[in-house]
C-alpha positions as CSV (number, residue, x, y, z in Angstrom):
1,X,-6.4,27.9,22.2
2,X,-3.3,27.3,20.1
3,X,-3.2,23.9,18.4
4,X,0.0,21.7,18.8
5,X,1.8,20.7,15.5
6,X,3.1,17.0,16.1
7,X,3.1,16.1,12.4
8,X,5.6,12.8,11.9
9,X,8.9,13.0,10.5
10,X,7.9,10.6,7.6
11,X,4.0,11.6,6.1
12,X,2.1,9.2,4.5
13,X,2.4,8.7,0.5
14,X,-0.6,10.7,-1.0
15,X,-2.6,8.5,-2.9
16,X,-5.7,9.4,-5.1
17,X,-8.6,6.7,-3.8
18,X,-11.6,6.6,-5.0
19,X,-14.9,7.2,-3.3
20,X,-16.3,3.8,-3.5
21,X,-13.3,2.4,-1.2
22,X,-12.6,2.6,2.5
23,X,-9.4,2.6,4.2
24,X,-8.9,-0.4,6.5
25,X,-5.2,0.8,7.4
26,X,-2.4,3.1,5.7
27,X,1.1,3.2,6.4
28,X,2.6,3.7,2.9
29,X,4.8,6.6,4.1
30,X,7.1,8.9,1.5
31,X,10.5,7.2,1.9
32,X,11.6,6.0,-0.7
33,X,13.4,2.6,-0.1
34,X,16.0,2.9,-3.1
35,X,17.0,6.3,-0.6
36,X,17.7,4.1,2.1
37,X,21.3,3.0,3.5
38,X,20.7,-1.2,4.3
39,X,22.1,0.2,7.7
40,X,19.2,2.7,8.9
41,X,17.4,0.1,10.7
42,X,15.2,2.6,12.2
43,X,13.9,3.7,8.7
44,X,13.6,0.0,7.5
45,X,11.1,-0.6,9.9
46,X,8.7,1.7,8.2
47,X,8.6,-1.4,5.2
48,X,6.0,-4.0,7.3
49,X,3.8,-6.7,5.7
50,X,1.4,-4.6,6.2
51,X,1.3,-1.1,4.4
52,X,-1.9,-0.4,2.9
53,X,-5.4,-2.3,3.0
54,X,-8.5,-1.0,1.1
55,X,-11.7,-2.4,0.7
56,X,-14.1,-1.7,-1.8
57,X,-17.3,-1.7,-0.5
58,X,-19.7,-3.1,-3.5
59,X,-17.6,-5.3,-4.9
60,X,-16.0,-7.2,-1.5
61,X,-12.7,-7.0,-2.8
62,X,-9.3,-6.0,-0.7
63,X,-6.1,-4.5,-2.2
64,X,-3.1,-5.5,0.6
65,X,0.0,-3.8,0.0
66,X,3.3,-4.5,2.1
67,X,6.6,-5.0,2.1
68,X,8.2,-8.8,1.9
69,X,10.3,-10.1,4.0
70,X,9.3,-6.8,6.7
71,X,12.1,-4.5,7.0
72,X,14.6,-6.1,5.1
73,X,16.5,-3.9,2.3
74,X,16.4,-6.3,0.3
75,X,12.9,-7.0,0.0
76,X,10.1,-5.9,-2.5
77,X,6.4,-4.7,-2.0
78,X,4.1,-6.8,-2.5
79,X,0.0,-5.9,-3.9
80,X,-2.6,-8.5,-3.9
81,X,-6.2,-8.3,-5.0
82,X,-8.6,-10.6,-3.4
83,X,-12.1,-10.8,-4.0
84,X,-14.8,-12.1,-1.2
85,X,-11.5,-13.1,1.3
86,X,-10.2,-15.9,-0.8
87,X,-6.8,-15.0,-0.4
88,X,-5.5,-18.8,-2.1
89,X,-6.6,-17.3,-5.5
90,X,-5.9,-13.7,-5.8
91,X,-7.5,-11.8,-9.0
92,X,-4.2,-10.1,-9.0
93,X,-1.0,-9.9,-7.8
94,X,1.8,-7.6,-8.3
95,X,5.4,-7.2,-7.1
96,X,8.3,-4.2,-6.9
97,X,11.4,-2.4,-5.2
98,X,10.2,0.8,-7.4
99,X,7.4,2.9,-5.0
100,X,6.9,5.3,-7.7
101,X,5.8,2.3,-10.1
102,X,3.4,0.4,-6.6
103,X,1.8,4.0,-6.6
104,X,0.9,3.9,-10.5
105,X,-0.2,0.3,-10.1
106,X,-2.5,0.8,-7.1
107,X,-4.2,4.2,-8.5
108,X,-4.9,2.2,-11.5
109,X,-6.6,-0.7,-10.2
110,X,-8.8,1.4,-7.7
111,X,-9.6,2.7,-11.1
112,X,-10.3,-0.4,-12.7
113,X,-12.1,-2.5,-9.8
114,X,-14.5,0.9,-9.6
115,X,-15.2,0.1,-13.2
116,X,-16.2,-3.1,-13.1
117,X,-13.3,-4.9,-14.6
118,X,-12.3,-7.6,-11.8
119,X,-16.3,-8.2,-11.6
């Protein structure tokens, strides 16, 4: 039996998550948005509110990543950390056109949270 090959056209942004997290959704894909043309609506609509949601599992506390306002080039993304659902009083919150510096920021406070530091 041969196995099909239907890979997208745009693979997800390879992140290093820790063990002690779970993945509620993903959708932080490779494009870059500082790549993108304002006129390639079709590519835009890969920047929604919502990106990336992990949870980590001890600790009840959600990192939410997306893109604000959705699919506009103009827009930014958008990290908030939240701690038992109380999204009125994030422990953190961060904001950036630059995916390359989202990436950094997320990696580290996976790190962090594991550690104990938002405790």
């Amino acid at each position: 039996m041969k196995i099909k090959s239907n890979s997208p056209q745009i693979k997800l942004h390879p992140l290093r998550i820790p063990s002690s997290w779970e993945v509620s959704y993903n959708s932080l894909v490779e494009l870059d948005p500082k790549d993108l043309e304002s006129n390639e609506k079709e590519k835009w609509f890969n920047y929604s509110e919502d990106l990336l949601q992990l949870k980590h599992v001890k600790y009840n506390i959600l990192l939410d990543v997306g893109w604000y306002p959705e699919a506009d080039p103009s827009g930014s993304f958008g990290l908030e950390l939240v701690k038992n659902t109380d999204w009125s009083n994030p422990l953190l919150s961060f904001s950036t056109a630059n995916k390359y510096e989202l990436i950094e920021q997320i990696e580290l406070i996976l790190w962090q949270v594991g550690e104990g530091d938002f405790n």
